[in-house]
C-alpha positions in Angstrom: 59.1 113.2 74.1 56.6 115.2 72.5 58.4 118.7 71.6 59.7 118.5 67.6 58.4 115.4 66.9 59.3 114.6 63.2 57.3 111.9 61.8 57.5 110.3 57.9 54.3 109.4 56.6 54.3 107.3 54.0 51.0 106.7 52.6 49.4 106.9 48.2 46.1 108.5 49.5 46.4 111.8 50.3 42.9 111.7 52.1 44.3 109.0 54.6 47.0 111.4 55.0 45.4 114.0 56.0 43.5 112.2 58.4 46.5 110.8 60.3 47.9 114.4 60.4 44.4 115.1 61.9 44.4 112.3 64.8 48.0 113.0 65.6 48.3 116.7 65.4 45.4 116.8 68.3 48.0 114.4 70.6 51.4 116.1 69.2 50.6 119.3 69.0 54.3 120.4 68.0 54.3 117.7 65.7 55.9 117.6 62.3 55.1 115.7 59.7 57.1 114.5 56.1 54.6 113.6 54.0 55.7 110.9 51.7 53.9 110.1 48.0 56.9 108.8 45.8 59.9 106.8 45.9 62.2 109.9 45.0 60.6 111.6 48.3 61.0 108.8 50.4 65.3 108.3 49.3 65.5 111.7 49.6 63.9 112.0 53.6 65.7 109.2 54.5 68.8 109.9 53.6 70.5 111.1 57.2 68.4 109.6 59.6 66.5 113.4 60.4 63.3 112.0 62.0 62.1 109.8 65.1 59.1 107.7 63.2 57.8 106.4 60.3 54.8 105.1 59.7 53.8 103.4 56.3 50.9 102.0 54.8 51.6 98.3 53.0 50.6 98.3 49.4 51.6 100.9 47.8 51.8 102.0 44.0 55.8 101.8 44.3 56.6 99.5 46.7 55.2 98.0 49.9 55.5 98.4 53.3 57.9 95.2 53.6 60.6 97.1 51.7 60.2 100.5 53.5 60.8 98.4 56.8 63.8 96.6 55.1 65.3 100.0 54.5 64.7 102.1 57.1 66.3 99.0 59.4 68.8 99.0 57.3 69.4 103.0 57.0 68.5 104.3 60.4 68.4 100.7 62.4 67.3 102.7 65.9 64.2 104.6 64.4 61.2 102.7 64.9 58.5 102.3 62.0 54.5 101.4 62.6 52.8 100.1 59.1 49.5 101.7 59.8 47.1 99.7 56.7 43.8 98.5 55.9 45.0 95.9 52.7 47.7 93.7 55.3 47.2 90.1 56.7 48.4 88.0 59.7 50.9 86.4 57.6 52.5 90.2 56.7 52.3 91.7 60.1 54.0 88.7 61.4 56.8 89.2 58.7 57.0 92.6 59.2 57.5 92.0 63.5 60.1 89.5 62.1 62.5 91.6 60.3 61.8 94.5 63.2 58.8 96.4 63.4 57.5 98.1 66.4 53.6 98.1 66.1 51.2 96.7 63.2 47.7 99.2 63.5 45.0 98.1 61.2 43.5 101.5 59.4 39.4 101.5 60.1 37.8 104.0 62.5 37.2 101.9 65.7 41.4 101.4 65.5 42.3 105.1 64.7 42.5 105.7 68.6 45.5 103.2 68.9 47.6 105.0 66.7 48.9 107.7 69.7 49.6 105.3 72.2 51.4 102.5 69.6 53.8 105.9 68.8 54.4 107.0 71.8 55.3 103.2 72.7 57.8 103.0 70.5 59.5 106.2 71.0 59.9 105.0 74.4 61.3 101.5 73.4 63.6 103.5 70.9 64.6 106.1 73.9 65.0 103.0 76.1 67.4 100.9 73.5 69.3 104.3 72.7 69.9 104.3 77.0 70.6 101.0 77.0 73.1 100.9 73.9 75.0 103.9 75.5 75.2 101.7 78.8 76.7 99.2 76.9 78.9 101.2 74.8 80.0 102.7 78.1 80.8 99.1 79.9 83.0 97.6 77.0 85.1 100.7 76.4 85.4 100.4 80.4 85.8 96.8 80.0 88.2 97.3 77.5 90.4 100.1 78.5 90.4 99.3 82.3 93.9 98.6 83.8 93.1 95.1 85.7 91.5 91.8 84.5 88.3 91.4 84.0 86.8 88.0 82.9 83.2 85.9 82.9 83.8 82.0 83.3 81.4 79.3 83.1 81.2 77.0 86.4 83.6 74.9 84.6 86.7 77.1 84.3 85.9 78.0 80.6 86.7 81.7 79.6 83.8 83.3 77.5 84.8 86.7 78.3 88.1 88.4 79.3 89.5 91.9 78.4 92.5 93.2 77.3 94.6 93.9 80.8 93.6 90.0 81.8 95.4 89.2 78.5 98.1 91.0 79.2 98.7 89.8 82.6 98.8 86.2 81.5 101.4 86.3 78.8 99.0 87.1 76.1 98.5 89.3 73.3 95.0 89.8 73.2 91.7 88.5 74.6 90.7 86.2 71.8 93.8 83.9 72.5 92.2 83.2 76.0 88.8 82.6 75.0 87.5 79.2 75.5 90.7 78.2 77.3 90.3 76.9 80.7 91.0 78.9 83.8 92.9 75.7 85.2 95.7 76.0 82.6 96.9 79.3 84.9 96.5 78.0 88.1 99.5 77.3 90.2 97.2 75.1 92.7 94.3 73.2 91.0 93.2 72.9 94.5 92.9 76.8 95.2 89.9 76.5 92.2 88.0 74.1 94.0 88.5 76.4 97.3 86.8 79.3 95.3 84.3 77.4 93.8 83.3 76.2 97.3 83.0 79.8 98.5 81.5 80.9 95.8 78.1 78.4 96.6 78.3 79.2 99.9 77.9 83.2 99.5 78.2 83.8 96.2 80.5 86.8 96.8 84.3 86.6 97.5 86.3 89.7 97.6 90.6 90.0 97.5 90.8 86.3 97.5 95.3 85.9 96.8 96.0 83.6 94.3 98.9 82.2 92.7 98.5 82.1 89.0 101.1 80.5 86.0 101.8 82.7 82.8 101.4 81.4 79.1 105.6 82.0 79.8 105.3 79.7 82.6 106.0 82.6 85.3 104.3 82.9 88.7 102.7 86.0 89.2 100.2 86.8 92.6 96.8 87.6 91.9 93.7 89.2 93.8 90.9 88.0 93.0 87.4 89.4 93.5 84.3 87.2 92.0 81.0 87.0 92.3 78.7 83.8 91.0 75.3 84.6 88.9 72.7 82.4 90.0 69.5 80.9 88.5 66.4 80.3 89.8 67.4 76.9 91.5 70.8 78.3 92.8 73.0 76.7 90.3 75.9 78.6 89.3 75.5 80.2 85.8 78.9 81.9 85.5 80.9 83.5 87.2 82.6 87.0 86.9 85.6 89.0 88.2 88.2 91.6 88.7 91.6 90.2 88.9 94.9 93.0 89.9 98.3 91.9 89.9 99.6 92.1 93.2 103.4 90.1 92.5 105.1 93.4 93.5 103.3 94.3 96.4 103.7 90.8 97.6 107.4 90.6 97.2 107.3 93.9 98.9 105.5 92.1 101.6 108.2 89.6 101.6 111.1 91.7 101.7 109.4 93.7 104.7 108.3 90.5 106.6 112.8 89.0 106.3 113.5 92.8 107.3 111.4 92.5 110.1 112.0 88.6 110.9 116.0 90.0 111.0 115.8 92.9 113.0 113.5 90.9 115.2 116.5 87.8 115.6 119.4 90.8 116.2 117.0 92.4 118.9 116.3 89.2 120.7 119.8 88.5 120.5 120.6 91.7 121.9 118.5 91.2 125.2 120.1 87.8 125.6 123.6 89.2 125.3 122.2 92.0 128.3 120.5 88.9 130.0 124.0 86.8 130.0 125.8 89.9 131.0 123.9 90.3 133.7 123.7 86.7 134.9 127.4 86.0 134.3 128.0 88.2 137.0 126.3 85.9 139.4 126.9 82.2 138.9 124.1 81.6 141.8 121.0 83.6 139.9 122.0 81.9 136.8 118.8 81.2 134.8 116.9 83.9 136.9 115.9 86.1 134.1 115.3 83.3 131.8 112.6 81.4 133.9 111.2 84.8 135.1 110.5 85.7 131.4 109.1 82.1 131.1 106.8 82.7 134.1 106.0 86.2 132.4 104.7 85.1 129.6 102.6 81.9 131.1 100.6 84.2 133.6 100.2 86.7 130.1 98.9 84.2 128.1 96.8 82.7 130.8 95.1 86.6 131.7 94.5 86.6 127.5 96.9 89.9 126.6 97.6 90.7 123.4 100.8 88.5 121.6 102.8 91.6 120.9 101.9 92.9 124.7 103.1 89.5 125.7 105.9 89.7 123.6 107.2 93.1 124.7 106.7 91.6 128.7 108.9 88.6 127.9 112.1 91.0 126.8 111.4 93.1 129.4 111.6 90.3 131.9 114.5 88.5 130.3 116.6 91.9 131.2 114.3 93.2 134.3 117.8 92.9 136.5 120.2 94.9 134.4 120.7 97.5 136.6 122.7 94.7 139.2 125.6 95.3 136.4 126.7 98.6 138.3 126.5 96.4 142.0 130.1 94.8 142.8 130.2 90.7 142.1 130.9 90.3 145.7 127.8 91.9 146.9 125.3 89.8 144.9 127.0 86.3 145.7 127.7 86.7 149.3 126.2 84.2 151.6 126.2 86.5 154.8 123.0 89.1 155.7 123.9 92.5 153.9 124.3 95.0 156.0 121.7 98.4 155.2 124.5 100.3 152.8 124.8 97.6 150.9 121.0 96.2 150.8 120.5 100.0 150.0 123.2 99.7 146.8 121.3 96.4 145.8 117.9 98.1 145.9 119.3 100.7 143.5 119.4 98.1 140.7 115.9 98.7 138.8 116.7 102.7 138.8 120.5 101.5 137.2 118.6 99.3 134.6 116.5 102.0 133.8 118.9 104.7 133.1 120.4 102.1 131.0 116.9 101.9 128.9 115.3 104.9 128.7 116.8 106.4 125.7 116.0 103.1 123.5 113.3 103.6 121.4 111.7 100.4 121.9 108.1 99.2 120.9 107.2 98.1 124.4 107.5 99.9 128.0 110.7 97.8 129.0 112.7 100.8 130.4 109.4 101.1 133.1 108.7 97.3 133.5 112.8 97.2 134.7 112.3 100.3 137.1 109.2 98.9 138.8 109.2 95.9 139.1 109.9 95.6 143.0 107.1 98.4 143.3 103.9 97.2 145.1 100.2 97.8 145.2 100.1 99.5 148.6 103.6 101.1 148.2 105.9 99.7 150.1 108.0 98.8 146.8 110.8 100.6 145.7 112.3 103.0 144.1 109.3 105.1 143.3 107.0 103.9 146.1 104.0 103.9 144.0 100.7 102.3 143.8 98.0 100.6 142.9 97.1 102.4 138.8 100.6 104.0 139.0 102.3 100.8 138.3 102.2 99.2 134.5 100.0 96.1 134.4 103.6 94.2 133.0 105.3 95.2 136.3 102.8 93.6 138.6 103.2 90.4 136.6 106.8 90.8 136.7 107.0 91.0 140.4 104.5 88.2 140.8 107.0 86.2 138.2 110.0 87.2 140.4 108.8 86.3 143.4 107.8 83.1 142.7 111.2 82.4 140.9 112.8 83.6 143.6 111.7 82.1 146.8 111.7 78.5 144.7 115.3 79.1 143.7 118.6 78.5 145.5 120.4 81.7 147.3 123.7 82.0 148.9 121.9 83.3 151.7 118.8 81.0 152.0 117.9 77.3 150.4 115.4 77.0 148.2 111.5 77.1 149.4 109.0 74.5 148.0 107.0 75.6 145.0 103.8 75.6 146.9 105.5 78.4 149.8 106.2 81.3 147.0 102.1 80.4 145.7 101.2 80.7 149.5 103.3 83.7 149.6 101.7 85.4 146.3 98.0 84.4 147.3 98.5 85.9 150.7 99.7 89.3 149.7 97.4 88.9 146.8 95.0 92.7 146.4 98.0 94.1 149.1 101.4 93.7 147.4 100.5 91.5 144.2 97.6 92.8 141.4 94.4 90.1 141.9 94.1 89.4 138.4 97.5 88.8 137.9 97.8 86.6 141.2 94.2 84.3 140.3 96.2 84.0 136.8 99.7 82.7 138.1 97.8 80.1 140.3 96.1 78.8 137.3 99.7 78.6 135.8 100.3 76.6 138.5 97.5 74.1 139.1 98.2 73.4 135.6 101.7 72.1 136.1 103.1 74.9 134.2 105.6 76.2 136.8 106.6 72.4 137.6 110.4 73.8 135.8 111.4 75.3 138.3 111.9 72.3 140.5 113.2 69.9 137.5 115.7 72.6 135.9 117.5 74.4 139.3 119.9 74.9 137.0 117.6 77.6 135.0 117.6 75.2 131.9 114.2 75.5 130.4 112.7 74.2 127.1 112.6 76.5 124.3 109.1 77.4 123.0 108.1 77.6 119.0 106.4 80.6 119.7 
């Protein structure tokens, strides 16, 4: 702060002078000083602002001290000026602090020591209001230039500051049109206001909060909205202040993606159940099979907490887990009599027909493997692949537990139908042998919870249709 120091003395006595360049020259050694005697040498210095500090004595034969602060403020408005006198009174020094001076110093011996410190005081106030002015200069030509909105409101919706892009995004032409409007005119919702508000109390931060706002035009545009709420000491809500992006395109975007994906969603369900009716028309008797297998499915899913899309992918898997029986001969699937090995052996290769069927789709769930293994079994003894245990896909087991259990409480052309209570016995007996545990514990619950109670009402495979 020190190095090059320019100072302007301005002071009739060259003997008082001196002795200021005396005190200050032994604290600022690199110090220059302007020393000022006239009115011509004092336009003249001041004239482009070329020093940090002036210091002035009050009367002088000229002028006074009053009117070289009045000038210099009014010249060079950042340079700070100490009146440094021994004629001044309380009533000029608090005039003088009035119209801007930094320091008053009163010129007798015992106050000489306090001229230093009183400069270097307000070169640092003047270095710290230069910083702070360049901060500011900085935020408004951010604030101004900046692509999305940025706004201040009072707790009561009343704009007090908004920049250009905010203007722009709400049908107007500049920011003073908005100003003192109310931020209710552009809501869509008044209700949505009182929702932010509410968050804003309770953590005074809220971050890409979507919005529906209503241009001066009267069009609806989507917002996101991040605000924060400025406080007092009591917790009351001073203002409030924001960044607001226009998000209309991404949203219809959103929108667009979301029918795409709602319609290629309704042709691929419809595509399974033209598969599942295919393979059901074949066989008047298993009617319904896949349907309330897939409805077992996802009970037993739902009830061992998997993910909805895992669940999701299991219930189209089970709704075609018997396509494969397309390839075996009518007769052989409806005929009351025992099959004899040949053609239980022909029957047996209906997951490994379904599969080859599958495997090629590209679809977002394992449905090709949840067909093939679906009559594996934990210790083996499944087919085709004999596997076990970890080998087999966690939708399999809960296939075969499904298919059991809608099988053995079904009519057959061969057998009559079992009591519901049989095909649990049957699944908890096997359970940790032929059937997973977890997925056996989970289809009991099903059960005990009157959630399987369908398959006596509906022999006819006719189940209710869930919203989800």
């Amino acid at each position: 702060m020190d190095k090059n120091l320019r100072i302007i003395l301005i002071d009739d006595n060259p003997d008082d002078r001196l002795l200021v360049e005396r005190i200050l020259k032994k604290e600022f050694p690199d110090l220059e000083i302007v020393h000022i005697k006239n009115a011509r040498e004092f336009e003249s210095n001041i004239q482009g602002c070329n020093f940090d500090l002036v210091i002035t004595d009050y009367r002088l034969r000229w002028t006074d001290g009053i009117e070289i602060l009045s000038i210099v403020k009014k010249m060079c408005p950042d340079k700070p000026v100490i009146m440094f006198t021994a004629t001044g009174t309380q009533e000029v020094a608090v005039q003088a602090m009035k119209l801007g001076l930094d320091d008053y110093v009163i010129k007798s011996p015992q106050h000489f020591k306090r001229l230093p410190p009183a400069i270097r005081s307000a070169l640092q106030k003047m270095k710290q209001k230069k910083a702070l002015r360049e901060a500011e200069d900085k935020y408004r030509k951010l604030f101004t230039n900046i692509p999305v909105g940025l706004y201040r409101t009072t707790p009561d919706g009343k704009i007090v500051d908004a920049n250009p892009a905010l203007a722009r995004l709400l049908g107007f032409e500049s920011p003073e049109e908005i100003l003192e409007t109310n931020v209710m005119e552009f809501f869509l919702r008044t209700e949505e206001r009182e929702k932010l508000l509410a968050m804003l109390k309770e953590k005074e931060v809220v971050t890409n909060y979507q919005i529906q706002l209503k241009t001066r035009t009267g069009e609806t545009i989507w917002v996101e909205d991040s605000v924060r709420a400025v406080v007092n000491e009591e917790g009351s809500i001073i203002y409030m202040e924001g960044i607001i992006t226009d998000i209309t395109a991404k949203k219809k975007a959103e929108e667009n993606t979301k029918r795409l994906l709602k319609q290629l969603e309704e042709n691929f369900e419809g595509i399974i159940h033209v598969l599942s009716e295919t393979v059901e028309g074949k066989d008047p008797y298993t009617a319904g099979h896949q349907k309330r297998v897939a409805h077992i499915c996802r009970e037993i899913a739902e009830e061992m907490g998997l993910p909805p899309d895992q669940i999701t992918g299991l219930y189209y898997g089970a709704l075609i887990h018997d396509l494969g029986k397309i390839s075996i001969p009518a007769e052989l699937l409806s005929r009351p009599a025992k099959l004899t090995p040949a053609e239980f052996n022909l029957i047996k290769d209906h997951p490994e027909a379904g599969y080859r069927i599958l495997k090629n789709i590209k679809f977002p769930w394992p449905i090709a493997e949840m067909v093939l293994q679906h009559h594996e079994r934990l210790d083996g003894s499944g087919y085709p692949g004999g596997l076990k245990g970890k080998s087999i896909t966690l939708e399999a087991k809960i296939l075969a537990v499904a298919d059991v259990v809608e099988a053995m409480s079904s009519h057959r052309p061969y057998r009559p139908a079992c009591k519901l209570e049989e095909a649990i016995e049957e699944i908890v007996k096997n359970k940790g042998i032929l059937y997973d545990p977890d997925v056996v514990d989970a289809c009991v619950l099903v059960y005990q919870n009157g959630k399987l109670n369908f398959l006596q009402k509906n022999k006819k495979g006719k189940i209710k249709k869930r919203d989800d």
